[in-house]
N, C-alpha and C positions, 0 to 999 in steps of 0.2 A: 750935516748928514742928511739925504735924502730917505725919502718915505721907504725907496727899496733896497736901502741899505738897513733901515731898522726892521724891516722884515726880514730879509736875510737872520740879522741880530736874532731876532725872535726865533727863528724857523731851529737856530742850531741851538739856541737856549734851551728850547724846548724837547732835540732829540737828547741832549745830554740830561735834563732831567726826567724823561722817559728811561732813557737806559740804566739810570739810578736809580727811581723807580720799580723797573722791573727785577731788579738785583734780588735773586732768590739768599738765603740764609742771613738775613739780616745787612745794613751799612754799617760799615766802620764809622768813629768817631769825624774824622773826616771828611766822610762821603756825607752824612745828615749835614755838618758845615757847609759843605760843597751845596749839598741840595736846597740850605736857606739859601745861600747867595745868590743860587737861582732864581728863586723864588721873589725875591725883592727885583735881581736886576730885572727880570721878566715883567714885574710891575714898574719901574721904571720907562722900560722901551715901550709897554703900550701905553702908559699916560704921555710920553713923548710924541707920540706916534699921533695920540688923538691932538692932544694942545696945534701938530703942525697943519692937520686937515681942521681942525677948526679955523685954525688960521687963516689957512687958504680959503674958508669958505665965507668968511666975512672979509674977504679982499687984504688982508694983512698978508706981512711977511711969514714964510713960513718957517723961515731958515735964522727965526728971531726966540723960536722955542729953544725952554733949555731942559737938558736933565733934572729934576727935582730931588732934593735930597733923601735919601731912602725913608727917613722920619716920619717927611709930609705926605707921602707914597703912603705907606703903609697905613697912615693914619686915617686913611679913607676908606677904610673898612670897619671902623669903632661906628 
């Protein structure tokens, strides 16, 4: 996956939980599910995102970066 493919990723991730978001009387049980999953895969695609420009910035492969488990993601916030 290319850098402007993960921004793409990112660009629609983020209008769908904008529009979730903005949802007047409350989300269904669903839509809060829906809006965690965002929330994680959106912290996936930009620690991806950085791992591949770091990559490329110290000469490495950048297309050697992987997704990270939603776990180790998330866990970078404690």
């Amino acid at each position: 996956m290319e850098n402007e493919e993960i921004l793409d990723d990112i660009g629609a991730l983020v209008e769908e939980e904008r529009t979730l978001r903005q949802r007047t009387g409350g989300l269904l049980p669903e839509e809060r599910t829906r809006l965690s999953e965002l929330e994680v895969r959106l912290d996936q695609c930009w620690d991806l995102l950085r791992q591949r420009r770091a990559k490329s910035e110290f000469g490495e492969d950048p297309s050697t970066a992987t997704v990270r488990p939603a776990s180790e993601v998330e866990s970078y916030r404690n």
